[in-house]
VOPA-835788 format. One record per residue (C-alpha): residue in one letter; residue number from 1; x, y, z negated. Coordinates in pm, 1 decimal, always signed. Each point is the difference from the previous one (the first is absolute). Layout:
N
<atom res="A" n="NUM" east="X" north="Y" up="Z"/>
...
% end
This chain:
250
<atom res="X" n="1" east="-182.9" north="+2923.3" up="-687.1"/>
<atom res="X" n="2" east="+347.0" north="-34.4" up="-178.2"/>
<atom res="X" n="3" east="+209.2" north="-140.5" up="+223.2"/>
<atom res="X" n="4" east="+88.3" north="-274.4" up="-288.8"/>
<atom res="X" n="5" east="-355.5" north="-118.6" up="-81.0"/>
<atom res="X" n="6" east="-42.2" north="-61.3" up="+403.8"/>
<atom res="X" n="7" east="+313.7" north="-192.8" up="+9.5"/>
<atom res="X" n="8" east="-164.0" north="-209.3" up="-305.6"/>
<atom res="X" n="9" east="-316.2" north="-2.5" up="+162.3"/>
<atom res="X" n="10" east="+127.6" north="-169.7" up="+274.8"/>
<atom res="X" n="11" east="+217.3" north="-229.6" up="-149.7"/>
<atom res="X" n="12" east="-320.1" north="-113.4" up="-198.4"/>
<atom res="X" n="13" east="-271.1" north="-3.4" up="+281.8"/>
<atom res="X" n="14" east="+251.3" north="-261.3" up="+242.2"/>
<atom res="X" n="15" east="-9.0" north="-226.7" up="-293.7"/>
<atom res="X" n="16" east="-376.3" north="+44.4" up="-78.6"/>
<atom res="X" n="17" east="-98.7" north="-24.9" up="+384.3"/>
<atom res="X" n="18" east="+225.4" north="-299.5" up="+44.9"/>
<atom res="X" n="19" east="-146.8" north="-192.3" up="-346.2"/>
<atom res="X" n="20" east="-316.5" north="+16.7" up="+131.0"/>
<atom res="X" n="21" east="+30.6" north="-116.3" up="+323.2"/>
<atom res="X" n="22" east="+162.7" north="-284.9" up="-147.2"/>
<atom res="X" n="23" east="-264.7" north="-66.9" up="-276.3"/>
<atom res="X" n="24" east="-249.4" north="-21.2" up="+322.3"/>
<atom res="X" n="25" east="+227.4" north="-334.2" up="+9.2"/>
<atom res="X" n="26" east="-89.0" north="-164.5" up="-318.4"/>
<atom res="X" n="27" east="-175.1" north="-312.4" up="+58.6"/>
<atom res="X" n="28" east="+99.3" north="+21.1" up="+390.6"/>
<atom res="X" n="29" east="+367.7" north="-125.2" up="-31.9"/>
<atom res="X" n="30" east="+78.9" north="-285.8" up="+250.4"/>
<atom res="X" n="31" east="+124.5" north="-183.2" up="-299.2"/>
<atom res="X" n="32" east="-79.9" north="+20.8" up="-417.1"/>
<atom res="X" n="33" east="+351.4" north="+77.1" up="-81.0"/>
<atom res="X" n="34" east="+42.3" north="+296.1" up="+282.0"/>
<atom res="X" n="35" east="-367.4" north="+103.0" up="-78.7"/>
<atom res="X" n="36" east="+126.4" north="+84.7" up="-396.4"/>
<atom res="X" n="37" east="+371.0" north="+95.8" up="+142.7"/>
<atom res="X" n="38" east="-205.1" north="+303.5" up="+187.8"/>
<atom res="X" n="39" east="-264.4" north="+114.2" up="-268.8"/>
<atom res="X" n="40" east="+306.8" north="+0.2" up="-270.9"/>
<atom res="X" n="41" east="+190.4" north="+230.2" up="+268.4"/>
<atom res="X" n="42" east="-317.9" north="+227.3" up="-3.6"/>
<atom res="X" n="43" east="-37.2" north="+19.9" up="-378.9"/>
<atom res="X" n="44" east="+399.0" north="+83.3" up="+25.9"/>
<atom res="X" n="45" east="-83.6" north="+284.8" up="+200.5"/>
<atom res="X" n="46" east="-268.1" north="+98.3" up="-139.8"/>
<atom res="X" n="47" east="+214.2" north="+52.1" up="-330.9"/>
<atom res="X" n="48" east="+207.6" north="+191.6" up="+217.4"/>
<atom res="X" n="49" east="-268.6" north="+180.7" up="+82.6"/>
<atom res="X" n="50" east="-138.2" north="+103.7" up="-330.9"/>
<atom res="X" n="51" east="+389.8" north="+160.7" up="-134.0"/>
<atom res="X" n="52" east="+38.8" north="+181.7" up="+343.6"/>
<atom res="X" n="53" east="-394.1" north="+142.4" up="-88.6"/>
<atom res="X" n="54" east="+38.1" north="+108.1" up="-326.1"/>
<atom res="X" n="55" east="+336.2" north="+163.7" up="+14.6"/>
<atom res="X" n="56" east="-117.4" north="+190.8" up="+284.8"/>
<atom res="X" n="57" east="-366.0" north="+109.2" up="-195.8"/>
<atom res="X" n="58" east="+222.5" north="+58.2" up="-242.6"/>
<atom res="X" n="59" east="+194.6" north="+270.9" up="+172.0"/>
<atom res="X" n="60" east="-282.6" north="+143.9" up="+191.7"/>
<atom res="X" n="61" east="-170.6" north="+62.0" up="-312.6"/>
<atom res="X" n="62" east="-347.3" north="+65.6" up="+187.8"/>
<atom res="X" n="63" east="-166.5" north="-274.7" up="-247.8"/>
<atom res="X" n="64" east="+2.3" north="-295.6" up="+194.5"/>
<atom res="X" n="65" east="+102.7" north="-309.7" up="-78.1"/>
<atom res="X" n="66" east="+130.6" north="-383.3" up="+187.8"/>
<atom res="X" n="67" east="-380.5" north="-88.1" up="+37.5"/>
<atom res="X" n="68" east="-96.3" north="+405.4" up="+152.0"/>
<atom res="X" n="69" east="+291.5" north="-30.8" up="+211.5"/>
<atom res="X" n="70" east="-90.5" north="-357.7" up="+153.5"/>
<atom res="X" n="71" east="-384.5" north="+33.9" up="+49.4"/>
<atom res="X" n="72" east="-46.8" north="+384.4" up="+44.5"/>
<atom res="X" n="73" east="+160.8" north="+70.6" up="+219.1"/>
<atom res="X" n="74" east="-73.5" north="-21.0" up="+446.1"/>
<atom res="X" n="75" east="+163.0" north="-132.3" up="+216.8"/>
<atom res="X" n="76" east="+161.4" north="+281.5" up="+132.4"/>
<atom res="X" n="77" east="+164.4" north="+54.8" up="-368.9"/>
<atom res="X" n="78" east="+175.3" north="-298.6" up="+9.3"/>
<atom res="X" n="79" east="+350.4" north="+10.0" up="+116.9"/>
<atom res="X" n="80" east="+103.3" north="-388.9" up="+77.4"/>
<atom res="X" n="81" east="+207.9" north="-74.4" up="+337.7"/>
<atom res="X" n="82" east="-243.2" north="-160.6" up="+248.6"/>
<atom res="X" n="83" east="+177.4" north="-343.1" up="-46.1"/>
<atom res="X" n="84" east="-122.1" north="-74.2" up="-313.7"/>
<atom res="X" n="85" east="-391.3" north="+71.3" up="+108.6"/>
<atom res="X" n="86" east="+41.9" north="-225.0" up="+313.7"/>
<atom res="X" n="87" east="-306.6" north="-268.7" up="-41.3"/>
<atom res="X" n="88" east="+179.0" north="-358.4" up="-88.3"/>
<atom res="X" n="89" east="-83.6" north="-145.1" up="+265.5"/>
<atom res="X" n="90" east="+127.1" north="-428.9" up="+9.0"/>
<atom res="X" n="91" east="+263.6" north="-101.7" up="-205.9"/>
<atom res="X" n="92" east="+300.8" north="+67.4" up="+204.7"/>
<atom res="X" n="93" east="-136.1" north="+346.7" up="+39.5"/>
<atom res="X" n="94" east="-56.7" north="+39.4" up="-356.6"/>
<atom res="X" n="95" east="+374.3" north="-141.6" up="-120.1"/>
<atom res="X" n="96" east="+179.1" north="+218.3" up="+269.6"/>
<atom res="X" n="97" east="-228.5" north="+334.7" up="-104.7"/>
<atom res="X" n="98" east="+123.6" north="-98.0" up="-348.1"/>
<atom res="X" n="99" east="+364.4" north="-88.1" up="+81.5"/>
<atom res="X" n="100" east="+52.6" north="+336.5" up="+199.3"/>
<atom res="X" n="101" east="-109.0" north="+181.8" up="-302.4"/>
<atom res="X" n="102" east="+185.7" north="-153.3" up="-264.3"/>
<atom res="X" n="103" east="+316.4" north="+18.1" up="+149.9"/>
<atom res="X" n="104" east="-17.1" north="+337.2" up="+1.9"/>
<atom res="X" n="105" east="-132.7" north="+35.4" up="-365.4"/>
<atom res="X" n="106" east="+236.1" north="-195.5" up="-107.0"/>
<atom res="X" n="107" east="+255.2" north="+214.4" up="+95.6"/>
<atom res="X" n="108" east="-179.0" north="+328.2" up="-68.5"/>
<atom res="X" n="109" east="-77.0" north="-110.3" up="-379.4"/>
<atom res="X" n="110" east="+366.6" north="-111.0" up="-26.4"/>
<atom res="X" n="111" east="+111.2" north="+352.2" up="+56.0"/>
<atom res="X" n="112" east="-285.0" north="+150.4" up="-194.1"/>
<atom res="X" n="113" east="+151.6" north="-174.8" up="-299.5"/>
<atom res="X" n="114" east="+307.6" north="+224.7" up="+46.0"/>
<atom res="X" n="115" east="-204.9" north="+341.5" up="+25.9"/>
<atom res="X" n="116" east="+20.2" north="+290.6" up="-155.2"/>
<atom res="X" n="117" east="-330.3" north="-6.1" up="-193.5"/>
<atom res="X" n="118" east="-15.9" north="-242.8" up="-299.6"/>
<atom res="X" n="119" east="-365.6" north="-69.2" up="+59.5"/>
<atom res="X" n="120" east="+68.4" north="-108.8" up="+286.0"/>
<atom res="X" n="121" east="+306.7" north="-207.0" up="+1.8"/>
<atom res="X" n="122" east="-199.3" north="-142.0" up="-294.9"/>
<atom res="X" n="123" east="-313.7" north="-120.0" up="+169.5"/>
<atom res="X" n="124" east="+239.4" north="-126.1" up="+340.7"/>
<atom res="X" n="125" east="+200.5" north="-229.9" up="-271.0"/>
<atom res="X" n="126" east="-286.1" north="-119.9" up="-140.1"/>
<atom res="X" n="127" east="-129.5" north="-78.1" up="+364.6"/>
<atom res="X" n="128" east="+343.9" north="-143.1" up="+153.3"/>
<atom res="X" n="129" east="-70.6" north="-323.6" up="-91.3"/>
<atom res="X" n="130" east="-325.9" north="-56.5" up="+159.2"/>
<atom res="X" n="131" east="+90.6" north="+200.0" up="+295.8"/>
<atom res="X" n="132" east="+308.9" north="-245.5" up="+56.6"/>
<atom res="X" n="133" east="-171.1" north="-317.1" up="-78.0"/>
<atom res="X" n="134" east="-271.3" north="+161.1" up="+306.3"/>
<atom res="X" n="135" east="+282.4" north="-20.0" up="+209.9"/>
<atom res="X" n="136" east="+139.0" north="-275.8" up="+4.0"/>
<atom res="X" n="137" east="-376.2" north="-164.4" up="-15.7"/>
<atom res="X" n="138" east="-108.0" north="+157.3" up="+293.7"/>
<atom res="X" n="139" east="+412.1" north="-61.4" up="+211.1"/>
<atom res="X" n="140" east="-18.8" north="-340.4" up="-98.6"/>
<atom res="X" n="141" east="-383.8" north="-2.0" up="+141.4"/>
<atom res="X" n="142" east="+81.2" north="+154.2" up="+337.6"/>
<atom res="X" n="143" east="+311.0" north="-240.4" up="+45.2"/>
<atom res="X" n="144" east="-227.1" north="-292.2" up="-21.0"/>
<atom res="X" n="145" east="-256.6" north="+109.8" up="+206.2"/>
<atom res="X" n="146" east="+231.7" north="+147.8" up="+265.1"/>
<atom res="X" n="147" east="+195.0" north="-331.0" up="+6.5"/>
<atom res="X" n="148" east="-279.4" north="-204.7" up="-50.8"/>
<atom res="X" n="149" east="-205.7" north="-140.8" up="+239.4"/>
<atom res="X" n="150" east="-89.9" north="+144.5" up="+361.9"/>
<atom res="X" n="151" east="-359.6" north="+101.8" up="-116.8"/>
<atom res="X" n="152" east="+137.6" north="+182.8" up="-329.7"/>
<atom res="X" n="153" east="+323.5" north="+177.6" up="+218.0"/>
<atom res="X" n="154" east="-209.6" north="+95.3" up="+264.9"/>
<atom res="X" n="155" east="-279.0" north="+170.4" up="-304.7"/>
<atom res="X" n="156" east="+324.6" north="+110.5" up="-153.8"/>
<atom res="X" n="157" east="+168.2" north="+177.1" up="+248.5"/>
<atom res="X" n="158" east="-326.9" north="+172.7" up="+122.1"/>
<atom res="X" n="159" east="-98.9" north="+170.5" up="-320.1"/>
<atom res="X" n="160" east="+383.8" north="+133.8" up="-29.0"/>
<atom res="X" n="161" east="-21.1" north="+162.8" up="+319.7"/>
<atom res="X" n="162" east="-380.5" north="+151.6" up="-84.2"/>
<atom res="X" n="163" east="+115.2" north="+133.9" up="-327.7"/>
<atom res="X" n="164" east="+366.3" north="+128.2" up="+142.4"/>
<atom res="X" n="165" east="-172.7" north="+311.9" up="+31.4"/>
<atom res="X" n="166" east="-115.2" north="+82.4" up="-342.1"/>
<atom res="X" n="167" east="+336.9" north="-67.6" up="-133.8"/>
<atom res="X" n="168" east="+180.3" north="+333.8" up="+81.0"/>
<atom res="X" n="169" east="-233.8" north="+231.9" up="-209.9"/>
<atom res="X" n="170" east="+170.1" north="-100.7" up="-296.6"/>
<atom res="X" n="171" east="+343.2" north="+193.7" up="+113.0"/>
<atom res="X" n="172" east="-190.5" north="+243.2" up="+130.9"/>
<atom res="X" n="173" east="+22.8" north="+283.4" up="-243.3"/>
<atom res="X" n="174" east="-172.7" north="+342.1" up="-30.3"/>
<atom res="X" n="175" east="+34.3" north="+298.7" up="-226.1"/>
<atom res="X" n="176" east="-112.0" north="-202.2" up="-303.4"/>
<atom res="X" n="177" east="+238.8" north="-269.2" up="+61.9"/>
<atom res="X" n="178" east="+340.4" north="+214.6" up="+65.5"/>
<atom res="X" n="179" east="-108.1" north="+190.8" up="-314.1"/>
<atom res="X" n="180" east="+20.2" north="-324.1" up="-213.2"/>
<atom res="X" n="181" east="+347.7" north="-110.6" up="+154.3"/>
<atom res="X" n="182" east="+105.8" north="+368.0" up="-103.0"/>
<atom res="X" n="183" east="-61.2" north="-53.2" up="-308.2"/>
<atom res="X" n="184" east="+165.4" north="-324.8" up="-41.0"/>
<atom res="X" n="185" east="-303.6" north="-202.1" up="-50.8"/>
<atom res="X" n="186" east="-124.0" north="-181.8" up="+432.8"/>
<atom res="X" n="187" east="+346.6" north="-141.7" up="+123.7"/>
<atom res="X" n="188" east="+79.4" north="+123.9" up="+366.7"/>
<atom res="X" n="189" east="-272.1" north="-114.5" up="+255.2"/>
<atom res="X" n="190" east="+337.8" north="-92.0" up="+205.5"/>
<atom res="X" n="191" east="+152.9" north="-250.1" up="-289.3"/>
<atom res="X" n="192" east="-335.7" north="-173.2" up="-13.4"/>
<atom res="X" n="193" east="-56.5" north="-63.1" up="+352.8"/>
<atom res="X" n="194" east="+347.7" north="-144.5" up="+18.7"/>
<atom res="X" n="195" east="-36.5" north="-208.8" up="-248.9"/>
<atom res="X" n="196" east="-379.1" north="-128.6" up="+98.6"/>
<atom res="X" n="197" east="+128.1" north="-61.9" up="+361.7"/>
<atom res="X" n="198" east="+298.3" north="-194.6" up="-106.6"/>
<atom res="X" n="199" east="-190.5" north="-213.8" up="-236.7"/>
<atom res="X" n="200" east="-315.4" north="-28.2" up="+194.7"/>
<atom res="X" n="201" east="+239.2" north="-123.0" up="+309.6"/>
<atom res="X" n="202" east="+166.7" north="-237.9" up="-187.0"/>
<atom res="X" n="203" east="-355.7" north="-220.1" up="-108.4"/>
<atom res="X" n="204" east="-162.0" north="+56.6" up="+374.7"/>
<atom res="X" n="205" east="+361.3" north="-145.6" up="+132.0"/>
<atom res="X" n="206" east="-6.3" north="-292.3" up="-278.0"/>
<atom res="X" n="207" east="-407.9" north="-57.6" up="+110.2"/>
<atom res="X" n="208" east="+94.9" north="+5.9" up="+368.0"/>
<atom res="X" n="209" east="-250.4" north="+314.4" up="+88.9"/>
<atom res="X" n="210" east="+131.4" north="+241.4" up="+249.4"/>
<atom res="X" n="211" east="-6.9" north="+368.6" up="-198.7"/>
<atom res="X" n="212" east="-140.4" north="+276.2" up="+180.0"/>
<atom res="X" n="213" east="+230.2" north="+310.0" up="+88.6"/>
<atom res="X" n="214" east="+93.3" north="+201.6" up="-269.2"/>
<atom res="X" n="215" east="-73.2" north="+305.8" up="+163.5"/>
<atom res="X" n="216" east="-322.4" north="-75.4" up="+141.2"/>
<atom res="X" n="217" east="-302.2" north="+221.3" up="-75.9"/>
<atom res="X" n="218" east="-123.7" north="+17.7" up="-335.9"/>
<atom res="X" n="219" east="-404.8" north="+128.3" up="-112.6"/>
<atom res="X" n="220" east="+34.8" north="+245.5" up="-296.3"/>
<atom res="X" n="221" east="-236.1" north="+209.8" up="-187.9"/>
<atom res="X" n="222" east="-101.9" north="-219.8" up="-285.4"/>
<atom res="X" n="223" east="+177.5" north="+214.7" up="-243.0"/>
<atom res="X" n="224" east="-119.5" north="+290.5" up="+89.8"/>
<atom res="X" n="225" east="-386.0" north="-157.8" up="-36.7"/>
<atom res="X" n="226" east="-56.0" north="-57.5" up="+374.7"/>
<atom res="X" n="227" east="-100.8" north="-376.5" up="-24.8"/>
<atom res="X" n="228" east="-137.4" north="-256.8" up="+186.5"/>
<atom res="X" n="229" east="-353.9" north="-95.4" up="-4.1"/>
<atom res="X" n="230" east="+84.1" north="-306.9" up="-190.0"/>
<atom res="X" n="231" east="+47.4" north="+239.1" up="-313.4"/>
<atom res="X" n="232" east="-359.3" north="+93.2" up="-33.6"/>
<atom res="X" n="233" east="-129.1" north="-312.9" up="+13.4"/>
<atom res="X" n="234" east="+272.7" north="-163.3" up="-268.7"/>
<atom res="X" n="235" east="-105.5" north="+337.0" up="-219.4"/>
<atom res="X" n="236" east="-351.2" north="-63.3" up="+58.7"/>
<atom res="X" n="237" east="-13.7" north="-311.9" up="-136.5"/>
<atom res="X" n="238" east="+262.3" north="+48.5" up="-291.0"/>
<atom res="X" n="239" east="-185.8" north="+295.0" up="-98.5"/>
<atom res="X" n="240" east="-310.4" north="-102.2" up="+41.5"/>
<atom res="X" n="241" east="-87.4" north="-51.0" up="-411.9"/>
<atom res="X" n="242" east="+146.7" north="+301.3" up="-127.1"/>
<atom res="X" n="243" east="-178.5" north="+196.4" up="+258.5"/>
<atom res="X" n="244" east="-376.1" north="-185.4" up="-47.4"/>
<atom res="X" n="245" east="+51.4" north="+62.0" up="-412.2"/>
<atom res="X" n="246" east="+229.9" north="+270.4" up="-78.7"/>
<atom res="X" n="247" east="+173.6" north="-11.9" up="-284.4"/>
<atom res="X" n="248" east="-68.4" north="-403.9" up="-76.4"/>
<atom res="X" n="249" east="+181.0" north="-185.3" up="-285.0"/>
<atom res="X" n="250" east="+41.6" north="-390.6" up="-43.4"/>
% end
């Protein structure tokens, strides 16, 4: 596969994986207001989603299209990091999973907006806003749980140090990625991680949670469609309507 339309593809299955773990949400929120706050994040992703899909069907030219490439495919196609397919788990669990991502999205999407392909740079402007209001969302989130009570630190501070170790994968780039920073397109896997660490330190300091070492192990694979078994089940059930009637219209 082009080394392009993978790049794409993954860019596009993170955001799909992560909208639907978040739509799992709706109607679950621990309040109304944080309930709709994390279904309209999902539907932002989701439109993510759809631009990252159909430029990349686009290029591949093999006749598939947003809808082919989000409920055809296995689990073993899909390219996400293993953060974003990490089950949600309580609330705390769910804001810090989210936080960890969107600080580096944020940053990745910033740079994307600068690339060398217009299509690109195009779809990551028309996604910088959403990506940055994530951010600070989710920052502002983890500061007030962190320095909340002791129940909502202690939650807090756990899920950051069980999710420390799907954060790495992100900067950890292969032949597919090093192609796309030669051609001026993926920023440098080192920029990013200094600028994710930096931020990412600054909001655990401000919530009062203790931030694992940044050199600790990291899990990997994801993009290279070695997943967890909490992929097959989200796919499963995502899927399942599209694979019971093939080829169903509304």
């Amino acid at each position: 596969m082009d080394n392009k339309v993978n790049y794409l593809l993954r860019l596009g299955d993170n955001a799909m994986v992560l909208s639907q773990r978040l739509c799992e949400l709706c109607g679950k929120g621990p309040a109304l207001e944080e309930d709709m706050a994390l279904s309209n994040v999902s539907l932002d992703l989701l439109g993510q989603t759809r631009m990252w899909y159909t430029f990349a069907a686009e290029l591949e030219g093999a006749g598939r299209d947003e809808d082919k490439l989000a409920y055809l495919r296995d689990a073993q196609d899909y390219k996400n990091v293993l953060l974003v397919e990490q089950p949600n788990g309580n609330y705390a669990h769910t804001l810090v999973r989210q936080f960890f991502f969107d600080a580096w999205h944020y940053f990745l999407i910033g740079a994307l907006t600068k690339c060398s392909d217009a299509r690109i740079a195009e779809i990551a402007e028309k996604s910088l806003k959403e990506v940055t209001y994530h951010l600070r969302r989710s920052g502002d989130l983890v500061v007030r749980l962190g320095d909340g009570t002791d129940v909502s630190h202690h939650f807090t501070q756990t899920a950051v140090d069980e999710l420390w170790m799907y954060t790495g994968e992100v900067f950890n780039y292969d032949a597919v990625d090093e192609a796309m920073v030669a051609e001026g397109i993926a920023p440098p896997a080192a920029m990013l991680r200094e600028q994710w660490l930096s931020h990412v330190s600054d909001i655990l300091g401000e919530a009062t949670l203790a931030m694992p070492p940044a050199d600790a192990w990291m899990q990997k694979g994801g993009k290279q469609g070695r997943h967890s078994e909490h992929l097959g089940y989200l796919l499963a059930e995502m899927q399942f309507l599209q694979r019971a009637y093939p080829g169903s219209e509304w």
